[in-house]
C-alpha positions in Angstrom: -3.1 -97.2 -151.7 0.4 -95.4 -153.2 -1.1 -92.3 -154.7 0.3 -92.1 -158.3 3.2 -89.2 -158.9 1.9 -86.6 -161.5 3.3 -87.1 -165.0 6.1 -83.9 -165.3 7.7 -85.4 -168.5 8.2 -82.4 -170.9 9.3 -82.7 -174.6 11.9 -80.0 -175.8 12.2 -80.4 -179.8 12.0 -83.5 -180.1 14.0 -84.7 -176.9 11.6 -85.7 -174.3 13.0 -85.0 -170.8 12.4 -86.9 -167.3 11.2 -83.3 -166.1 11.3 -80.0 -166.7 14.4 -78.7 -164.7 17.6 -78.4 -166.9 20.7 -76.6 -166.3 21.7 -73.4 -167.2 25.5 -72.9 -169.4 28.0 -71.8 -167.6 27.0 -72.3 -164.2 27.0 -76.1 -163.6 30.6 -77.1 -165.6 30.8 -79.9 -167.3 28.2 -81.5 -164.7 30.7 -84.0 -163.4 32.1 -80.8 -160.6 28.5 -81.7 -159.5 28.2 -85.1 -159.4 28.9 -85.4 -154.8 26.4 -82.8 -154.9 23.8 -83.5 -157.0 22.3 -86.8 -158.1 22.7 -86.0 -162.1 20.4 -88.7 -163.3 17.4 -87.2 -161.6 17.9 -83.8 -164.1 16.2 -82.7 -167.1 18.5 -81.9 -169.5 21.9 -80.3 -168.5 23.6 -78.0 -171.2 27.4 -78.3 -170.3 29.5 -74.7 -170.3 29.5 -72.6 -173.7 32.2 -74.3 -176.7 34.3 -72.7 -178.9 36.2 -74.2 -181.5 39.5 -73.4 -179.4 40.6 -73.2 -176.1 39.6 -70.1 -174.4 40.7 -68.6 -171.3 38.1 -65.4 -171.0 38.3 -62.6 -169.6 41.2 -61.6 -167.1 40.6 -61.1 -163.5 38.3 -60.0 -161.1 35.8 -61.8 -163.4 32.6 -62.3 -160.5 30.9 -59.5 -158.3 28.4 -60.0 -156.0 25.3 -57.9 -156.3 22.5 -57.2 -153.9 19.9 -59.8 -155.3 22.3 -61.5 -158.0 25.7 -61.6 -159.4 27.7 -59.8 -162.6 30.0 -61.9 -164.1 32.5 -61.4 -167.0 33.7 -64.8 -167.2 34.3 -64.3 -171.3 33.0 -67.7 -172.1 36.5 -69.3 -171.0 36.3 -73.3 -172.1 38.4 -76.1 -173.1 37.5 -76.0 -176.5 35.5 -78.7 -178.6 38.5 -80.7 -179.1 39.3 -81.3 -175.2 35.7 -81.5 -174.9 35.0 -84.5 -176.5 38.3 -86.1 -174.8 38.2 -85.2 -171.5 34.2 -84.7 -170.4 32.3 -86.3 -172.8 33.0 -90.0 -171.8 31.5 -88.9 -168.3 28.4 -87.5 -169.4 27.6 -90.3 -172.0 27.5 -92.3 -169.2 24.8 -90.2 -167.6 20.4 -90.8 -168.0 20.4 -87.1 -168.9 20.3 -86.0 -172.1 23.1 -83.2 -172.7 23.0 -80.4 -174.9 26.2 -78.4 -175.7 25.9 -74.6 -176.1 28.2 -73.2 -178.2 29.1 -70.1 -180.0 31.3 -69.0 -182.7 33.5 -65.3 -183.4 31.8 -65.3 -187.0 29.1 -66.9 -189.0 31.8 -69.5 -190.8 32.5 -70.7 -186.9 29.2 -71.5 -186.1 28.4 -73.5 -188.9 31.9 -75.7 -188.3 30.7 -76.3 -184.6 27.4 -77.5 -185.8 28.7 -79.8 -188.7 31.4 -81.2 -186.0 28.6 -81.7 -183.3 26.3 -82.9 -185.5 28.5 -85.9 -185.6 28.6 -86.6 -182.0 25.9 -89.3 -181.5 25.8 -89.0 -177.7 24.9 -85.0 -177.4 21.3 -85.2 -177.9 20.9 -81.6 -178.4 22.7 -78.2 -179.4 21.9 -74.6 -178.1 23.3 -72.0 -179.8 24.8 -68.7 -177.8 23.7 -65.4 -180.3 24.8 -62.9 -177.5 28.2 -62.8 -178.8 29.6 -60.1 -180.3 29.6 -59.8 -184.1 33.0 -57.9 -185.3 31.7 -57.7 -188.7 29.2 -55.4 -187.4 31.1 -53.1 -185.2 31.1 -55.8 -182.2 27.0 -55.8 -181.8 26.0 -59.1 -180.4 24.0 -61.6 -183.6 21.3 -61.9 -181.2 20.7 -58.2 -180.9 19.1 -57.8 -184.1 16.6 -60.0 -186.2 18.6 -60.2 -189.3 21.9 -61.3 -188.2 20.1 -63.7 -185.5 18.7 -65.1 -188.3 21.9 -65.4 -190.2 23.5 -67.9 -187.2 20.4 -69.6 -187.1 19.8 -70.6 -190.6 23.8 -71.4 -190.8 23.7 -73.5 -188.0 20.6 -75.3 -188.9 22.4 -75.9 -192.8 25.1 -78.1 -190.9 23.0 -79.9 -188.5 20.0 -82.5 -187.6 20.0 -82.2 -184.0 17.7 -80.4 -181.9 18.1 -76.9 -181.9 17.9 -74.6 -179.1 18.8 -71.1 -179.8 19.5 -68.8 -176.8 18.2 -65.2 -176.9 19.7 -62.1 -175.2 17.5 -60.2 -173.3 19.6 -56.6 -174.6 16.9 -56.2 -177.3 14.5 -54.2 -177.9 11.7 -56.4 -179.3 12.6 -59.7 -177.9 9.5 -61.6 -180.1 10.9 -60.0 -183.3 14.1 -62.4 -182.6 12.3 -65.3 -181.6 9.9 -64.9 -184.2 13.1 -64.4 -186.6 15.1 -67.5 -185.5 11.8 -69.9 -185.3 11.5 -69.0 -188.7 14.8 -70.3 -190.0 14.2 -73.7 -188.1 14.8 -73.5 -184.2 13.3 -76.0 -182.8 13.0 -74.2 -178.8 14.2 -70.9 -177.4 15.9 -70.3 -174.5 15.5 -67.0 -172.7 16.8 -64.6 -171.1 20.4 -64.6 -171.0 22.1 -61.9 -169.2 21.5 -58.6 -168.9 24.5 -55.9 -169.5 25.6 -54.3 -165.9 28.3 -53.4 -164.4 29.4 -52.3 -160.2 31.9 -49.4 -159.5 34.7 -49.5 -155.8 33.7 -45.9 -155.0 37.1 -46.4 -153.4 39.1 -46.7 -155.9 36.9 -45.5 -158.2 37.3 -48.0 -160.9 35.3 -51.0 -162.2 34.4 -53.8 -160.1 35.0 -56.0 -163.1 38.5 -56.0 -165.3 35.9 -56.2 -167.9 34.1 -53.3 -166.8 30.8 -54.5 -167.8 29.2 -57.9 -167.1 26.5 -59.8 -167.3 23.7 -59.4 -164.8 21.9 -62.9 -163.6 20.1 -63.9 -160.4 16.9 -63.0 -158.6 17.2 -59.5 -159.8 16.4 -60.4 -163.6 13.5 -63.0 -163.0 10.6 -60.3 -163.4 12.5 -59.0 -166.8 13.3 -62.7 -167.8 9.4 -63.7 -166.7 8.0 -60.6 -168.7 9.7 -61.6 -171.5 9.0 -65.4 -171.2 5.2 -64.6 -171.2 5.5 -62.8 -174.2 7.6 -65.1 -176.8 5.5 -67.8 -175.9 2.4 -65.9 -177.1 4.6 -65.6 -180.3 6.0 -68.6 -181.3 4.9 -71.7 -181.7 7.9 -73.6 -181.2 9.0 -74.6 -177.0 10.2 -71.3 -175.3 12.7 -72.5 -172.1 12.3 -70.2 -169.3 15.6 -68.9 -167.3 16.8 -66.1 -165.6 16.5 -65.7 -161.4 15.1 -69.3 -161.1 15.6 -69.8 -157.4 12.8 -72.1 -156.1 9.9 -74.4 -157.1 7.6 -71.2 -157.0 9.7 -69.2 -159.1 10.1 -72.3 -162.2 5.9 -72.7 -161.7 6.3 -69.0 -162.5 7.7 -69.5 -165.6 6.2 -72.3 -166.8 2.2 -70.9 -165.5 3.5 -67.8 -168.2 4.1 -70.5 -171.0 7.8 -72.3 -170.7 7.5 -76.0 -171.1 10.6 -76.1 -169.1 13.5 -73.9 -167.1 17.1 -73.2 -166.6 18.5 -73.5 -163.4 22.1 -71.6 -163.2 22.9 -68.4 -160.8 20.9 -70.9 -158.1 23.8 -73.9 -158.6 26.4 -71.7 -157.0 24.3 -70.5 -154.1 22.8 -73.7 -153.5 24.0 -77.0 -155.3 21.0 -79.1 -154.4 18.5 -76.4 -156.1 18.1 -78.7 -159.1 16.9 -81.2 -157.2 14.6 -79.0 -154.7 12.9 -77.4 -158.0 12.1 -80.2 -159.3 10.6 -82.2 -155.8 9.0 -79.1 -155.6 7.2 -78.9 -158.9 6.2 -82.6 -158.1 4.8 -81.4 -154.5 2.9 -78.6 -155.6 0.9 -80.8 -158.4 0.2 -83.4 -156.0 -1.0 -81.1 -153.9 -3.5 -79.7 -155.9 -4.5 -83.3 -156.9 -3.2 -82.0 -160.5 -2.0 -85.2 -162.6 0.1 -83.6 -165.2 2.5 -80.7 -165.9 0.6 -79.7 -169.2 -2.4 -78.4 -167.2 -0.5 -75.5 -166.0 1.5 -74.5 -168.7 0.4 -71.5 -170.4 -2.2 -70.7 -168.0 -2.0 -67.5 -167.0 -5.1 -65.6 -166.5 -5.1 -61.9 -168.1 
């Protein structure tokens, strides 16, 4: 007798996904500089790098530093602009069994609405997640994520222009991350994504200058998962709406982390440069450890952490 594979379909606003596991923006392209790595069709979602209405080319180099247990990166959100997008990598992915969100982010409020209206047209990106950790020049160049009013000002313009599933991406450089969940669910996100990076930077005691043209970057890898974790566990006591789990997700163990502290599904991204297969290893290992357990569906171990 073939024992029966436990059910690990998840359902992200609307968009029900083959498994939990997508990819995080910014670390896994397009998905097509992945395709003779990783079989793409076996994902959960993959959101393709961060849009802009124009080209952008970032931040000037050294971009990337290694850390200890992670990496900083000050990448700047170069991409090839919505434009170039739909041109050049969208006839790929529509080709794809994964449904494909686009993350996106604007200068000002006005840009953010535009990319929504213009995606919202675009019948084979199933979903959008919006990117509030950009800086808001209005307001003296804090990020529209770092407070609830202004996070809520993005949100409610984005969800004006659009129909599709909305994801809204929180930074983690807060200091009430509920208050901004609670804040964006309120003007119609339909999940949350968390954490995004966290501010770092590294110094060349040699030189004694910054590691990074940038100076500061963003902190990801194994070294933000208890932050991203904490925090995980706590929106999801506050909203009722999916929360999406990512920051340090390495292995099976550290996505059933996540998901035992409430996500209904993860982001994969400072894993994809270290190992290119780690989609694929989460999400055999999330089936192995339910079978294991003789436990027949996902649901009965989100959201079940004991206190």
């Amino acid at each position: 007798m073939i024992e029966k594979k436990p059910h690990i379909r998840v359902n992200i606003g609307g968009i029900e996904l083959k498994n939990p596991v997508m990819t995080a923006s910014g670390t896994f392209g397009y998905a097509r500089e992945f395709e003779h790595l990783v079989d793409l069709n076996r994902l959960g979602g993959i959101i393709v790098k961060g849009l802009s209405l124009e080209p952008s080319k970032g931040n000037p180099p050294p971009r990337t530093v290694e850390t200890p247990c992670g990496m900083l990166n000050a990448i700047g959100l170069e991409n090839v602009g919505l434009a170039a997008f739909v041109k050049e990598k969208l006839p790929f992915l529509k080709g794809l069994e994964t449904p494909v969100f686009v993350n996106f982010y604007g200068k000002n409020i006005a840009e953010y609405a535009e990319l929504a209206a213009l995606l919202d047209d675009i019948e084979d990106v199933s979903g959008i997640e919006v990117n509030i950790s950009c800086p808001n020049v209005k307001s003296g160049g804090m990020a529209f994520g770092a407070f609830p009013d202004s996070a809520s000002e993005v949100v409610r313009a984005v969800r004006d222009r659009t129909k599709k599933p909305l994801m809204v991406k929180l930074s983690p450089n807060v200091t009430d991350i509920t208050e901004i969940a609670r804040s964006v669910e309120a003007e119609g996100a339909d999940s949350i994504s968390l954490i995004n990076t966290i501010t770092g930077m590294a110094i060349d005691i040699e030189t004694r200058r910054p590691k990074l043209a940038n100076i500061t970057g963003g902190l990801s890898g194994p070294a933000i998962k208890p932050v991203a974790l904490r925090m995980v566990w706590q929106t999801a006591q506050s909203v009722k709406i999916p929360v999406i789990g990512v920051g340090g997700i390495m292995t099976a163990k550290d996505a059933l982390e996540f998901l035992i502290a409430g996500a209904v599904a993860v982001q994969v991204g400072t894993a994809n440069f270290i190992n290119p297969h780690a989609t694929i290893d989460i999400i055999e290992g999330i089936e192995a450890f339910l079978s294991e357990r003789k436990i027949p569906d996902l649901s009965e171990i989100i959201g079940t952490l004991e206190i």
